[in-house]
N, C-alpha and C positions, 0 to 999 in steps of 0.2 A: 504494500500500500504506500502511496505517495505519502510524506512526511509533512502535514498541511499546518503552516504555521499559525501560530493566536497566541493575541496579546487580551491579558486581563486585565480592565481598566478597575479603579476599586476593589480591587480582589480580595481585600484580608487573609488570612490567611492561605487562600488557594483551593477551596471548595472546588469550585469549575473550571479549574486549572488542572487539578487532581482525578480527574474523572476520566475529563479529554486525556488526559498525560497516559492514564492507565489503557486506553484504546488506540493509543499509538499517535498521537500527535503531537507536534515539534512545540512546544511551550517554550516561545522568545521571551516573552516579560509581563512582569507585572505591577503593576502603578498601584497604588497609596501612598495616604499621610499616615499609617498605623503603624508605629516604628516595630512594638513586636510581634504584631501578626506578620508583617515583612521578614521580621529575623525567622518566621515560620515559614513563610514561602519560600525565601532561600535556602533553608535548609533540606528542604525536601525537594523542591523543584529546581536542583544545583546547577541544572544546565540554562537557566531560562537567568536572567538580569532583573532582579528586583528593584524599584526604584522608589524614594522615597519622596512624593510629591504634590502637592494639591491640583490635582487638575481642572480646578475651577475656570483659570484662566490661562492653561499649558500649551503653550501649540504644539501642535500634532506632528507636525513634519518634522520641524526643528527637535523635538526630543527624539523622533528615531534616529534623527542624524547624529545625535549624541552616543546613542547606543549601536551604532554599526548598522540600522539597519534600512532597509528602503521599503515604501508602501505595497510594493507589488510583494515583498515578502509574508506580507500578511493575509492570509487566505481567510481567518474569523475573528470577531472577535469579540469576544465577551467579556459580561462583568453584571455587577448590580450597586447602581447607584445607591446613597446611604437614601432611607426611607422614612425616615420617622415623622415630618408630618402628613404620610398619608395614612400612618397603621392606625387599627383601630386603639393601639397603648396608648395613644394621644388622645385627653379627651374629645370628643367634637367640638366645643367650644374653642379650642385655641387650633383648631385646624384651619389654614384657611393657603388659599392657591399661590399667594406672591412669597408663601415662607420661604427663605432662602434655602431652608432643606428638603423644598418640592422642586428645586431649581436646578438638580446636577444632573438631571437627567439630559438637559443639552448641552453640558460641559462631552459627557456621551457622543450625543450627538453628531458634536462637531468631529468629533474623532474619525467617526464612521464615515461623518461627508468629506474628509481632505485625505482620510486611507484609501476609502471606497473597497474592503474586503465585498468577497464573495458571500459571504453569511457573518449574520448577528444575531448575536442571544442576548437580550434582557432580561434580568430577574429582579423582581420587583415584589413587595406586599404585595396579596389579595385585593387591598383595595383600593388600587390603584386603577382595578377596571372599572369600578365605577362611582373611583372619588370626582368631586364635583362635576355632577353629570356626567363622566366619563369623559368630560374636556380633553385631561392628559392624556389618559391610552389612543384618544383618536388623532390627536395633534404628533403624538410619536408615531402609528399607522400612516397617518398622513403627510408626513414627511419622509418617512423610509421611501413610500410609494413614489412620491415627488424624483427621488432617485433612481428611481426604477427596479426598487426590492417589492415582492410580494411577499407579503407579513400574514403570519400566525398570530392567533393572541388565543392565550387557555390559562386557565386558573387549575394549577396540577396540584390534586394531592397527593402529596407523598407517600400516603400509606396501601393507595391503588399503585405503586410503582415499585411494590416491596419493599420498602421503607417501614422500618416498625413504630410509625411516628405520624401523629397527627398534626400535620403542616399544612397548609394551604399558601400558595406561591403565584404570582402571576408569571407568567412567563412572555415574550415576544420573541418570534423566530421568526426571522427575516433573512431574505435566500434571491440574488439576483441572475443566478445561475441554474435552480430548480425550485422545484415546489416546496414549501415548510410543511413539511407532516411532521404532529409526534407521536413516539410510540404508541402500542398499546397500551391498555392497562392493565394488567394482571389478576389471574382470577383468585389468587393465595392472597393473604392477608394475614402480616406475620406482627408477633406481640413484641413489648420491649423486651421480655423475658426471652425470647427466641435469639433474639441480638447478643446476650451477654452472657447465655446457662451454663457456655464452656469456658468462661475465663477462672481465675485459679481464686479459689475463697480466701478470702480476707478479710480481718476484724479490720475494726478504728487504729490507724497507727501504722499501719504495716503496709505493706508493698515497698516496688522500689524496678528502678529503668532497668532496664536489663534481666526482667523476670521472665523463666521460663514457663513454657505450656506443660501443665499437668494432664492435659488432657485430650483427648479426639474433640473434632469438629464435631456435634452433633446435630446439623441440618446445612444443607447448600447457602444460606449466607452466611454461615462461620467460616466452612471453607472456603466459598469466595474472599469473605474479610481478612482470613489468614491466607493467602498466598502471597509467597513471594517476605513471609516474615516468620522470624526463629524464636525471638523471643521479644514480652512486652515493654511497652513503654508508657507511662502515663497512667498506667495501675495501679495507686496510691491512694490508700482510704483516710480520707477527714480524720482528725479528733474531734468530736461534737464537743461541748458544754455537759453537764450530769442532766442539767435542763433537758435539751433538747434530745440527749439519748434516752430518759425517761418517757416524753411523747412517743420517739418512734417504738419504744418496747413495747407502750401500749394499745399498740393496734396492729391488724395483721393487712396483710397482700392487698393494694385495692384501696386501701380504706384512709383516711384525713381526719383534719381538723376536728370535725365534727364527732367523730369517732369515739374522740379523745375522750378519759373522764372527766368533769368539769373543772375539775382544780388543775389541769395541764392544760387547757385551752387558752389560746392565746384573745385575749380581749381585740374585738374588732376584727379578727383575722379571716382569711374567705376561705369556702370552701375545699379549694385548690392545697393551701396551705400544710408542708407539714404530710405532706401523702408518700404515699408506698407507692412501687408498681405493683402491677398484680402478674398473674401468671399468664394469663390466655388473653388479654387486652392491648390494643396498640398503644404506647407509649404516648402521653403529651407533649405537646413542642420542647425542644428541647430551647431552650433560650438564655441568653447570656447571662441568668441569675444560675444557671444549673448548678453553682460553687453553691447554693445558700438553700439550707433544704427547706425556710419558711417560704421561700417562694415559688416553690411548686409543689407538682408530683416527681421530686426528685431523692428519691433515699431508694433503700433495696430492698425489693419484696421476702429475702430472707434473712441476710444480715443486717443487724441491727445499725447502720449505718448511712450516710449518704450514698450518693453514686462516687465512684472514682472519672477521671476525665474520658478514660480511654473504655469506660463504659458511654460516656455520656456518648463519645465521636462513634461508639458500634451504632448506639440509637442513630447517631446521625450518618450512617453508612461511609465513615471511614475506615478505609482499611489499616491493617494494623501497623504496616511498615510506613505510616504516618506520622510523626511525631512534633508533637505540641512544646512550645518552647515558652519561658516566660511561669511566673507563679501562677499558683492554681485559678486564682480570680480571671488572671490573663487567659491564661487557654479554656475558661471556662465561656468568656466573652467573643475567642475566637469561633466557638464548636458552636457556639449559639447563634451567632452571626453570620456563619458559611451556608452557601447552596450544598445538599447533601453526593456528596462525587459519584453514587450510585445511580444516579438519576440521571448526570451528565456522564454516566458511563454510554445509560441507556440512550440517550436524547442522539450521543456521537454519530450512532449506524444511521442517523436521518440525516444528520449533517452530512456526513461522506454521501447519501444518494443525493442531497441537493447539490454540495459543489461538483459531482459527476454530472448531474444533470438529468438525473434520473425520471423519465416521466411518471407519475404518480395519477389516479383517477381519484377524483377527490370533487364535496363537494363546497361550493361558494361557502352557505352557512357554515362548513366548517371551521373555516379561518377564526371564526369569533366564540369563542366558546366558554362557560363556565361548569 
């Protein structure tokens, strides 16, 4: 297979850098302001130029020129502009269209119009299809189009893509060389606990990088996650407070806040709060609180513990010869903030039929999809 070059505009840590990498494509570089999610991308993506940089107002040309490369080396390119006032984390109240942080998405843009790749990928919140009136998603359709890309737009959940995680993602795939189809979606439907039942037990306190496997894969996305890796990294269990390992003793698989006896209950606290996973249920987002077990469903449906990181990056379909740099808060904001690389494993085999050119029977409505 030809070695089709992509550059990751925003990348953090290398989610969709890491996906394409694993399906054989040439990863030239990757741009942020996020000095240690960068020291992560370099380290794992060692052939690709991490660069450190706001591309708010970067030109395009001139930084490839910095980095040795030329626009025609670029055949995709992806990334996901930062989000946050279009999520719903924002209340509605302070959401509104000129926020500077609705605005990088044509810092993007620009990139796309003065490389002019063959294919692009945006990833974006959920509601980003249909924040203020859908203004944005069509103003980006509408100018890919202007250039002569015909554009995909679908809101993927992750957990129809074998992902053991309840994610919801906008996606825009944009292809001026073939049709944007994405994949299927999957008829299996795997739990958090499917993602993490072979890694090696451990209390509060213990683990440590360079841990070995005690054990066989036991289902096709362990061995998927484990190949091409010997031993762990990022398997490292919290010390909790006597507090909060009190909470988690008193509830089992499943269960929260609420659970709790009342003299453990945190005043004010929500539902979410303080939860287990359970056995047979997809995992909740996994989000860059995943270090702080009040802030989600983030501890372990057996040991009396939080999650460790390189459990939190299985939920988020990292594979294991991945490894997370920076304290535990750091890589916890990294795994939370990444597109999961399982998905842009998947997404890859569409990309190669569009830059081939591949004809696809497809119809209109499907381009818009939720």
């Amino acid at each position: 297979m030809k070695k089709y070059g992509v550059i990751d505009l925003f990348c953090g840590c290398g989610g969709m850098s890491w996906g394409l990498y694993k399906k054989g494509f040439n990863i030239l570089a990757g741009f942020d302001c996020w000095d240690v999610a960068l020291s992560t991308y370099q380290h794992n993506m060692k052939n690709a130029k991490a660069l450190n940089i706001d591309l708010t107002n970067a030109e395009p040309l001139a930084l490839l020129k910095e980095l040795n490369l030329k626009a025609e080396d670029i055949d995709v390119i992806i990334g996901g502009p930062p989000c946050q006032g279009f999520s719903k984390n924002t209340p509605a109240s302070w959401r509104f269209l000129e926020d500077p942080r609705n605005q990088l998405y044509k810092a993007y843009l620009r990139f796309v119009h003065e490389i002019n790749p063959k294919v692009v990928i945006i990833e974006n919140v959920a509601e980003i299809f249909n924040a203020f009136k859908g203004v944005v998603r069509q103003e980006i359709v509408n100018t890919l189009e202007s250039w002569g890309y015909t554009v995909s737009v679908k809101i993927i959940n992750m957990s129809k893509y074998g992902i053991p995680q309840k994610r919801r993602r906008c996606f825009f795939f944009a292809s001026r060389t073939g049709v944007p189809v994405f994949p299927s979606e999957h008829e299996t439907v795997l739990s958090g606990w499917d993602a993490i039942s072979d890694l090696p037990i451990i209390e509060q306190g213990e683990g440590y990088d360079g841990m070995p496997y005690n054990s066989q894969p036991l289902n096709d996305y362990q061995t998927h996650l484990r190949a091409g890796s010997s031993t762990l990294y990022n398997h490292i269990a919290n010390i909790m407070t006597p507090k909060q390992t009190a909470r988690i003793a008193s509830i089992g698989p499943g269960q929260g806040l609420k659970d709790m006896p009342k003299e453990l209950q945190v005043k004010g606290g929500y539902s979410g709060a303080y939860g287990r996973l359970d056995y047979t249920s997809v995992a909740p987002t996994i989000t860059r609180w995943v270090f702080h077990i009040g802030s989600g469903r983030f501890s372990h449906p057996r040991e009396i513990r939080s999650l460790t990181m390189r459990e939190a990056a299985r939920i988020q379909s990292f594979s294991d010869d991945f490894h997370f740099l920076g304290s535990r808060n750091e890589q916890a904001g990294q795994i939370g903030n990444a597109v999961p690389p399982y998905f842009m494993e998947q997404l890859a085999d569409n990309i190669i039929d569009a830059l081939q050119g591949k004809a696809v029977i497809y119809q209109q409505a499907d381009l818009f999809s939720i």
